[in-house]
CHARMM-style PDB file with segment names, atoms N, HN, CA, C and O in Angstrom:
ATOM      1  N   UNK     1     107.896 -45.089   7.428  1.00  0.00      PROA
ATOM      2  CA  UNK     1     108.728 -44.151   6.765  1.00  0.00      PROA
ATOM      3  C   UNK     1     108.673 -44.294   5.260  1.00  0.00      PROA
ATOM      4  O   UNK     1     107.914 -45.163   4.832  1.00  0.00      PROA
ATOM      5  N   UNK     2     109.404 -43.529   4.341  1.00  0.00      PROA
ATOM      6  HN  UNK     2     110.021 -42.822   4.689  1.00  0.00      PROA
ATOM      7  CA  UNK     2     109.058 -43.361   2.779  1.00  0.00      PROA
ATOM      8  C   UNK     2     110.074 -43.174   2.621  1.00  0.00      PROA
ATOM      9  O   UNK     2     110.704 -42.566   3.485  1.00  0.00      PROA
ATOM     10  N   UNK     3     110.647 -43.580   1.534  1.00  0.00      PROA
ATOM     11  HN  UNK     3     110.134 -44.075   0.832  1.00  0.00      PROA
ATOM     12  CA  UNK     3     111.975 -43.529   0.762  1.00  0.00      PROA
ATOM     13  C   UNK     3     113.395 -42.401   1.139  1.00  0.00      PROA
ATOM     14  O   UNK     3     113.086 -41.216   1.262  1.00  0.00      PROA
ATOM     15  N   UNK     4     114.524 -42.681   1.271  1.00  0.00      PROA
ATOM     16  HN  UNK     4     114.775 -43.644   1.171  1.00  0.00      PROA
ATOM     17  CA  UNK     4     114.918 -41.992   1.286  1.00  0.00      PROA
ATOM     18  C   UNK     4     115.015 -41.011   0.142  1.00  0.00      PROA
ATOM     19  O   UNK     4     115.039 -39.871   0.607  1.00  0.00      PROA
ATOM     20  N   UNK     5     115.091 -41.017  -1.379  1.00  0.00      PROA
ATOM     21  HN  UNK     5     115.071 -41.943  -1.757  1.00  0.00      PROA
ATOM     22  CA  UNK     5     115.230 -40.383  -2.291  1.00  0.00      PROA
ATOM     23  C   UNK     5     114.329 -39.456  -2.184  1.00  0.00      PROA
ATOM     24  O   UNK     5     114.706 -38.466  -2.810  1.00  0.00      PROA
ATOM     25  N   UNK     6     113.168 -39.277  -1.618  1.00  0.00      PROA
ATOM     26  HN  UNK     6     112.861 -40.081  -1.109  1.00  0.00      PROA
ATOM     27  CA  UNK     6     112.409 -38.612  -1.084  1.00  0.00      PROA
ATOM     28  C   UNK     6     112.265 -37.328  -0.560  1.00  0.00      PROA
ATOM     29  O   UNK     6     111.659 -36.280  -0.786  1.00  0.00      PROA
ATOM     30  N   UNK     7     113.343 -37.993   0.513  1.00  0.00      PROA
ATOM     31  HN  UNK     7     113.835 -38.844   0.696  1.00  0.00      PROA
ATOM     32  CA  UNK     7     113.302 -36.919   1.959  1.00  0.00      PROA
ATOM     33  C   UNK     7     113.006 -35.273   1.554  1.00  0.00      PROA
ATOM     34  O   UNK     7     112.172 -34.522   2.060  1.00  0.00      PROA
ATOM     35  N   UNK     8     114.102 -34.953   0.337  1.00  0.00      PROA
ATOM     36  HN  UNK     8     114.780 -35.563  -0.074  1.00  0.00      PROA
ATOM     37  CA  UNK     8     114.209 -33.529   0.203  1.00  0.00      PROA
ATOM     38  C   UNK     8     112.864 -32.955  -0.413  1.00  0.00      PROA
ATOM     39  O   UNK     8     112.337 -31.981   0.124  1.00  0.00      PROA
ATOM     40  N   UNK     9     112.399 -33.444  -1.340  1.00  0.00      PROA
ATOM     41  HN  UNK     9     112.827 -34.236  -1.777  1.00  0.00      PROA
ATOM     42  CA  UNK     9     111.457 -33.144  -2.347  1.00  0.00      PROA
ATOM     43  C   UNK     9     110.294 -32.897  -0.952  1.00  0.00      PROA
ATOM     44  O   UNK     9     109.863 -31.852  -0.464  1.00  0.00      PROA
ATOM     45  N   UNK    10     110.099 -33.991  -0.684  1.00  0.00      PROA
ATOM     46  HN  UNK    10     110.449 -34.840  -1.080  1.00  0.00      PROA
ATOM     47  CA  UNK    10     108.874 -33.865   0.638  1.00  0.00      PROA
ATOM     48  C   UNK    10     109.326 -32.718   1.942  1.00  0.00      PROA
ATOM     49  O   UNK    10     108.512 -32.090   2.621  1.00  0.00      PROA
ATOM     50  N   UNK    11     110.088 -32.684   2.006  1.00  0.00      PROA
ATOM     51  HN  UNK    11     110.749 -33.194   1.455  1.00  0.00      PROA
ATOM     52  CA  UNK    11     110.921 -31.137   3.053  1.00  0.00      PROA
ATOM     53  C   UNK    11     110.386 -29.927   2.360  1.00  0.00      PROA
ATOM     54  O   UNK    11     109.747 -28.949   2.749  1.00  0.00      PROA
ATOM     55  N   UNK    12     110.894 -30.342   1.117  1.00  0.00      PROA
ATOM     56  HN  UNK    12     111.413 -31.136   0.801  1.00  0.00      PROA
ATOM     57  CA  UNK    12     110.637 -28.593   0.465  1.00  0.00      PROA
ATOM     58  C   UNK    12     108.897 -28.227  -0.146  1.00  0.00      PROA
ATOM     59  O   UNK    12     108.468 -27.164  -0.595  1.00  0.00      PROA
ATOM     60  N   UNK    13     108.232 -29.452   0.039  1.00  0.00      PROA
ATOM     61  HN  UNK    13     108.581 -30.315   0.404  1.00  0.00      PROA
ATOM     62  CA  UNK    13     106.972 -29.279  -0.597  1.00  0.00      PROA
ATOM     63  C   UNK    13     106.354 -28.591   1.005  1.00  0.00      PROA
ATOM     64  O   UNK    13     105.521 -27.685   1.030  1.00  0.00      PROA
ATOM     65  N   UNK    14     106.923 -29.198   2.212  1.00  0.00      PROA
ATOM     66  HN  UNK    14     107.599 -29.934   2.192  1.00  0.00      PROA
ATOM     67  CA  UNK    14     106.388 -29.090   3.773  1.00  0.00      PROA
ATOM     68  C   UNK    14     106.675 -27.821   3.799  1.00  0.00      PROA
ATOM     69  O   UNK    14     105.636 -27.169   3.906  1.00  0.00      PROA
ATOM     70  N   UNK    15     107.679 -27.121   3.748  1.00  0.00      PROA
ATOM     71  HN  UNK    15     108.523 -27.650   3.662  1.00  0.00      PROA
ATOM     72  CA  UNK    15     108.213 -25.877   4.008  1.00  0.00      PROA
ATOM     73  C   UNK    15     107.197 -24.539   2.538  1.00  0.00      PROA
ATOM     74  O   UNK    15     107.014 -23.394   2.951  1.00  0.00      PROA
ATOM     75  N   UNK    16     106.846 -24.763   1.519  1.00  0.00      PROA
ATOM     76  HN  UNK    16     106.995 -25.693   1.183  1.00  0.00      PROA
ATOM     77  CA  UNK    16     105.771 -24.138   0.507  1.00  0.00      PROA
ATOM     78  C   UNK    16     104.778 -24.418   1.416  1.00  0.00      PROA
ATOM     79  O   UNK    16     104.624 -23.422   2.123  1.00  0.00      PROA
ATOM     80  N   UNK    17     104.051 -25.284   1.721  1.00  0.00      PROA
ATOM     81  HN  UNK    17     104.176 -26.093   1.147  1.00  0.00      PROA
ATOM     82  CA  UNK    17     102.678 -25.096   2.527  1.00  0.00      PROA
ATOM     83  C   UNK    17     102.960 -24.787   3.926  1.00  0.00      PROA
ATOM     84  O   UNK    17     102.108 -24.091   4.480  1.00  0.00      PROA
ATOM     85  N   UNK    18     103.534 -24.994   4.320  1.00  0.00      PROA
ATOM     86  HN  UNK    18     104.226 -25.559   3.870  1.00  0.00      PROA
ATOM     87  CA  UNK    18     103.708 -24.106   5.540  1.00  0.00      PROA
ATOM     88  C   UNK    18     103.793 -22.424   5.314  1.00  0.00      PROA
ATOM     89  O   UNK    18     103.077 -21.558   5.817  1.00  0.00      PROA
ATOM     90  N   UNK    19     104.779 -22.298   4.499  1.00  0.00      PROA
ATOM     91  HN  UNK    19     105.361 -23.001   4.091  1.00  0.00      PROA
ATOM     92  CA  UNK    19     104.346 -20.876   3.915  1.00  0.00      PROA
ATOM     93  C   UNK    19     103.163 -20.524   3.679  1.00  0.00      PROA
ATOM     94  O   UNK    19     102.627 -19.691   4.410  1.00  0.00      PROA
ATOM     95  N   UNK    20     102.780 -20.846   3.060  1.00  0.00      PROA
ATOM     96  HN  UNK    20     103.216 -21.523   2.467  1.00  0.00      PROA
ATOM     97  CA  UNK    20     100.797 -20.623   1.946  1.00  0.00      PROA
ATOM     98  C   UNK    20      99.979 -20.881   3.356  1.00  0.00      PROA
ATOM     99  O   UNK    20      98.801 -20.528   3.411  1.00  0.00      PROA
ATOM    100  N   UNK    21     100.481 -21.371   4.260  1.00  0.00      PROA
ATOM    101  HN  UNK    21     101.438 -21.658   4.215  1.00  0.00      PROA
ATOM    102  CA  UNK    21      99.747 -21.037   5.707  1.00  0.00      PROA
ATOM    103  C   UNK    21     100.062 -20.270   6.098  1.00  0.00      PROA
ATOM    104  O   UNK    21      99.007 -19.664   6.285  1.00  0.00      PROA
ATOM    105  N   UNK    22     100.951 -19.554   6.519  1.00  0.00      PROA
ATOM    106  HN  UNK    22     101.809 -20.046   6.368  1.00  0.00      PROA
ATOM    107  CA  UNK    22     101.322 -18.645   6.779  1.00  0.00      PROA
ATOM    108  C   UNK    22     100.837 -17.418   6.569  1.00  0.00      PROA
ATOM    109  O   UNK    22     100.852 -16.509   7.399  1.00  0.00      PROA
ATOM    110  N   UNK    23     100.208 -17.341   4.982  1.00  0.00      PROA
ATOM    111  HN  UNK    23     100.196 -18.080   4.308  1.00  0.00      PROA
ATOM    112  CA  UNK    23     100.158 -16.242   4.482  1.00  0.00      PROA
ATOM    113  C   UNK    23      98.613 -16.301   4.604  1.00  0.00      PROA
ATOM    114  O   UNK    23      98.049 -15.228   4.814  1.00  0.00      PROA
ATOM    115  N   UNK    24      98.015 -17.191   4.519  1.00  0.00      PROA
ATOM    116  HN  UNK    24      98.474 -18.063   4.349  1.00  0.00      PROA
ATOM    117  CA  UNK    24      96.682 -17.446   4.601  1.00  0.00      PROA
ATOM    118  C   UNK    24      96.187 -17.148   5.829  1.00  0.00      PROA
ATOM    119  O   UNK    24      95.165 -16.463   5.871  1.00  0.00      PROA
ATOM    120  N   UNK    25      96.660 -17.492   6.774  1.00  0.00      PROA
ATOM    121  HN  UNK    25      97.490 -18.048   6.740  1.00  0.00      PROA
ATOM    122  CA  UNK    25      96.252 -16.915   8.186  1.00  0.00      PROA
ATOM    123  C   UNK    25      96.246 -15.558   8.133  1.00  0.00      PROA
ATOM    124  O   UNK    25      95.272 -15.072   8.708  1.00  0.00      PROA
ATOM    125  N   UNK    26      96.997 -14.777   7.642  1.00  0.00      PROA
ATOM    126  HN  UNK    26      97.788 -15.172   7.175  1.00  0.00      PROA
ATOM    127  CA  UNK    26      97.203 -13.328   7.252  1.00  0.00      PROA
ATOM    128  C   UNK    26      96.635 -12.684   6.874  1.00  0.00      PROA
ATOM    129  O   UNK    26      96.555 -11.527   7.284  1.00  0.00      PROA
ATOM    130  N   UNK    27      95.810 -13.291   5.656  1.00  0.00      PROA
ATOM    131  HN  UNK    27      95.874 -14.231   5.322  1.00  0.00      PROA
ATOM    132  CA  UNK    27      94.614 -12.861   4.830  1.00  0.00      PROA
ATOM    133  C   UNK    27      95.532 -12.619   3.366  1.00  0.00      PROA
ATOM    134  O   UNK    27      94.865 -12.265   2.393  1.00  0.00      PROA
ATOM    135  N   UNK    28      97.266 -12.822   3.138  1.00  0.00      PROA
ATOM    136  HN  UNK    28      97.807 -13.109   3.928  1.00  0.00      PROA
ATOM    137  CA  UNK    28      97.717 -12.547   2.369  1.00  0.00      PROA
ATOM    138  C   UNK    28      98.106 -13.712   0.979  1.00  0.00      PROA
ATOM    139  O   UNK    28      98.817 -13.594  -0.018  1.00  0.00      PROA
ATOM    140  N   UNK    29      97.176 -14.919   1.559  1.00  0.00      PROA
ATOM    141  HN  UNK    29      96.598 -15.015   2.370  1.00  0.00      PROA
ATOM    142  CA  UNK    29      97.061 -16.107   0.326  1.00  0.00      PROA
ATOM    143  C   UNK    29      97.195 -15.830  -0.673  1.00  0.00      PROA
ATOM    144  O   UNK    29      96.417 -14.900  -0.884  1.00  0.00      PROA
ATOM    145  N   UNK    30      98.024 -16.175  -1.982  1.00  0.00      PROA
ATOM    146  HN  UNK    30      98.656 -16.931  -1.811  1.00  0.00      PROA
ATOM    147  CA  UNK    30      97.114 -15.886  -3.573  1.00  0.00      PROA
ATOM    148  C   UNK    30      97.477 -17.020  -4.035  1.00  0.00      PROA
ATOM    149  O   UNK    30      97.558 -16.823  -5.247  1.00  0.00      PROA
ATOM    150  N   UNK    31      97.715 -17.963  -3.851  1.00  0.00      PROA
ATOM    151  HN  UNK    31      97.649 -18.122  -2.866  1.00  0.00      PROA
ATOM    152  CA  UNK    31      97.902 -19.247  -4.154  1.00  0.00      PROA
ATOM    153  C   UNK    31      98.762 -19.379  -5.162  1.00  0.00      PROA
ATOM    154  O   UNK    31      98.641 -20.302  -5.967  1.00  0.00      PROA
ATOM    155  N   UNK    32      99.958 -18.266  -5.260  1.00  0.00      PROA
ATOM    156  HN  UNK    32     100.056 -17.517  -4.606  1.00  0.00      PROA
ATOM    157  CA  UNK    32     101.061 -17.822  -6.756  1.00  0.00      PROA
ATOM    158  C   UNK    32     102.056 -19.078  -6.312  1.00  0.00      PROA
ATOM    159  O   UNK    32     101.891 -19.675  -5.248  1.00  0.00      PROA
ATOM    160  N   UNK    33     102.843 -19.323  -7.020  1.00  0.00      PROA
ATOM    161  HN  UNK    33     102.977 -18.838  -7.885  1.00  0.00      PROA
ATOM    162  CA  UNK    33     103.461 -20.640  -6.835  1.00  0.00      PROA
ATOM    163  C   UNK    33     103.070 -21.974  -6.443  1.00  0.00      PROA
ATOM    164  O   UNK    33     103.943 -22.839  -6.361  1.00  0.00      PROA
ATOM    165  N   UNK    34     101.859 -22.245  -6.188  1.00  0.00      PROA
ATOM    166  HN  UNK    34     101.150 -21.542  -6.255  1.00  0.00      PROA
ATOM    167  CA  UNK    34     101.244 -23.501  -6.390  1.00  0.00      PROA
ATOM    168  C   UNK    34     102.087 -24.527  -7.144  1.00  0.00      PROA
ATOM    169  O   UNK    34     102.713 -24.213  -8.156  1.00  0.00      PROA
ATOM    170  N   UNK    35     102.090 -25.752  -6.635  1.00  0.00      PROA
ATOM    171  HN  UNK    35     101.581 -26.007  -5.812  1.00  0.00      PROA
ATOM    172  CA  UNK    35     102.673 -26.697  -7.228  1.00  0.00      PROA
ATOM    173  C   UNK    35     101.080 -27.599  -8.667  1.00  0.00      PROA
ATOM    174  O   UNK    35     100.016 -27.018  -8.880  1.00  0.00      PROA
ATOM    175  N   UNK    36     101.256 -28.234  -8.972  1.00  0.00      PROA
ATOM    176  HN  UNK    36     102.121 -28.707  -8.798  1.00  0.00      PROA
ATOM    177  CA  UNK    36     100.573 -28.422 -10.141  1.00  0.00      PROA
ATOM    178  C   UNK    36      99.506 -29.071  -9.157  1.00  0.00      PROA
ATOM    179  O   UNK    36      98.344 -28.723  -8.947  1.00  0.00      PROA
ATOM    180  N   UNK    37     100.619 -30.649  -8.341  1.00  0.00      PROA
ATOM    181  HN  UNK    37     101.563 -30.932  -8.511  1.00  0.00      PROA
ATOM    182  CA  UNK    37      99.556 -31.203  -7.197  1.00  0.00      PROA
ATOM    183  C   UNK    37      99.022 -30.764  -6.259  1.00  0.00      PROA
ATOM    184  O   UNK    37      98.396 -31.672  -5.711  1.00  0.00      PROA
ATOM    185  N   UNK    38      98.884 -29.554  -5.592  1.00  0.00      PROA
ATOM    186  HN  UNK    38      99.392 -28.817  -6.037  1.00  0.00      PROA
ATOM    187  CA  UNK    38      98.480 -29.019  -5.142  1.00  0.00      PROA
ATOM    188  C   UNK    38      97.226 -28.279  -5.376  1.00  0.00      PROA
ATOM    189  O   UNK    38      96.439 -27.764  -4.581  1.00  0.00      PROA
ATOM    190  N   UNK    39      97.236 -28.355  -6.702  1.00  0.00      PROA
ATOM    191  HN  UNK    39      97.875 -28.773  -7.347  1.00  0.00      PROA
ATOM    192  CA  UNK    39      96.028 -27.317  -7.652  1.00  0.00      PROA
ATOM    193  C   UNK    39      95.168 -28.369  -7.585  1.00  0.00      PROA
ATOM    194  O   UNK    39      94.052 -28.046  -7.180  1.00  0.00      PROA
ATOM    195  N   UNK    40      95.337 -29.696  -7.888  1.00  0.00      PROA
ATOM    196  HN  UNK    40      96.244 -29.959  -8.217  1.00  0.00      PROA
ATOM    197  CA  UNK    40      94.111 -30.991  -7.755  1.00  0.00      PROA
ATOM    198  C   UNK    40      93.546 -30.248  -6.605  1.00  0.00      PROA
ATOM    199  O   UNK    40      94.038 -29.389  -5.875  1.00  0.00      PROA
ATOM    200  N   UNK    41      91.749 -31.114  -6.659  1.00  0.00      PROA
ATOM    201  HN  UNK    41      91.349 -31.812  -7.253  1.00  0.00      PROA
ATOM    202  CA  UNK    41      90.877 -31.503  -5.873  1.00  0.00      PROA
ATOM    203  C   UNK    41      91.081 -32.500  -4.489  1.00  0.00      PROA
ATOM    204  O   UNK    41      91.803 -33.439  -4.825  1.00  0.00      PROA
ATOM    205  N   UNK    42      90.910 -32.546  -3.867  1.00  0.00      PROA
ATOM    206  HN  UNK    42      90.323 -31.784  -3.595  1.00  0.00      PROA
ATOM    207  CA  UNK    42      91.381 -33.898  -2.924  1.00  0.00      PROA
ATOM    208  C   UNK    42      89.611 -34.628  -2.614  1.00  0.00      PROA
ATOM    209  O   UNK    42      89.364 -35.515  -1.797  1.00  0.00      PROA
ATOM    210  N   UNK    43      88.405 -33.804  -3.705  1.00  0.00      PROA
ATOM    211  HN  UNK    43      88.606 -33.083  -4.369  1.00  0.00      PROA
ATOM    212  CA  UNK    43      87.466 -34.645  -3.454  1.00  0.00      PROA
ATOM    213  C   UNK    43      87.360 -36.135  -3.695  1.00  0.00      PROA
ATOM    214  O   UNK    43      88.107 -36.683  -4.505  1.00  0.00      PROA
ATOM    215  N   UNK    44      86.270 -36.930  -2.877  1.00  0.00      PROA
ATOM    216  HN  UNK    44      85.663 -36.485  -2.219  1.00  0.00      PROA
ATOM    217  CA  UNK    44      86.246 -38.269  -3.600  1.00  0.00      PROA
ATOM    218  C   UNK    44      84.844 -38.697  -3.031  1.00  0.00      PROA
ATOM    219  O   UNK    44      84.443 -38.895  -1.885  1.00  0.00      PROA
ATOM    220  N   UNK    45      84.051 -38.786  -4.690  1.00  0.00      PROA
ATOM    221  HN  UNK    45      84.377 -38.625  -5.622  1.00  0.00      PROA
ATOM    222  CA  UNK    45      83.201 -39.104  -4.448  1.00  0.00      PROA
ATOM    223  C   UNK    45      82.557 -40.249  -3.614  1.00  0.00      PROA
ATOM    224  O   UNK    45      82.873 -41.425  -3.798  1.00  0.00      PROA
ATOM    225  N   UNK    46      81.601 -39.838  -2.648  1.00  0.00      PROA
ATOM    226  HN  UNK    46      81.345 -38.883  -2.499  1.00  0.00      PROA
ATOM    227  CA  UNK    46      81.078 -41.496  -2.006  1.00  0.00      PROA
ATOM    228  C   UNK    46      82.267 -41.777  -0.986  1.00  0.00      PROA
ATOM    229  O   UNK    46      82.496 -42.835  -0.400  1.00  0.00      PROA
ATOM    230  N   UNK    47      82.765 -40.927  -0.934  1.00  0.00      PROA
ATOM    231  HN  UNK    47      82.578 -40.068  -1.409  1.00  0.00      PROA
ATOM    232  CA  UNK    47      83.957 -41.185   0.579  1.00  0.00      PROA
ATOM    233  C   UNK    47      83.549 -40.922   1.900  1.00  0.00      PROA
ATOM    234  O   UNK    47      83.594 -39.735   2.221  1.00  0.00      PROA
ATOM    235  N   UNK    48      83.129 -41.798   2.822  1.00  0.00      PROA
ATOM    236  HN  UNK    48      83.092 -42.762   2.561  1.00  0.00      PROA
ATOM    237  CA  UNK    48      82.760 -41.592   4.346  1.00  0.00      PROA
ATOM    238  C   UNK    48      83.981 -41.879   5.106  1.00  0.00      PROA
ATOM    239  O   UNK    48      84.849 -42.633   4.667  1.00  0.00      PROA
ATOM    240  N   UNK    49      84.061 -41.263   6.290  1.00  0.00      PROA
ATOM    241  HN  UNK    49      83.356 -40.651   6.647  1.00  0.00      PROA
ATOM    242  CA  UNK    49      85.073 -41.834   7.518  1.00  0.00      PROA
ATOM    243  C   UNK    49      84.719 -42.708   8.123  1.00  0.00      PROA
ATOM    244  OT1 UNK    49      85.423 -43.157   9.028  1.00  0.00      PROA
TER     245      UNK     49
END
């Protein structure tokens, strides 16, 4: 588990991407309200499973 001070911030970031799925399945994505971290890359170079 992760902090309680947490909880909300991580609820409401779950509930925005769940949306932006939502809309994406739709074909109605525009990625408007993006959070800043969200706009990052999640590449990493030289990363295998």
């Amino acid at each position: 588990g992760g902090k309680e001070e947490n909880v909300k911030a991580a609820q409401d970031i779950l509930l925005a991407r769940a949306k932006a799925n939502s809309l994406a399945q739709l074909g109605k994505y525009t990625g408007e309200g993006e959070s800043e971290e969200a706009k990052e890359g999640m590449f990493v170079k030289g990363y295998t499973y």
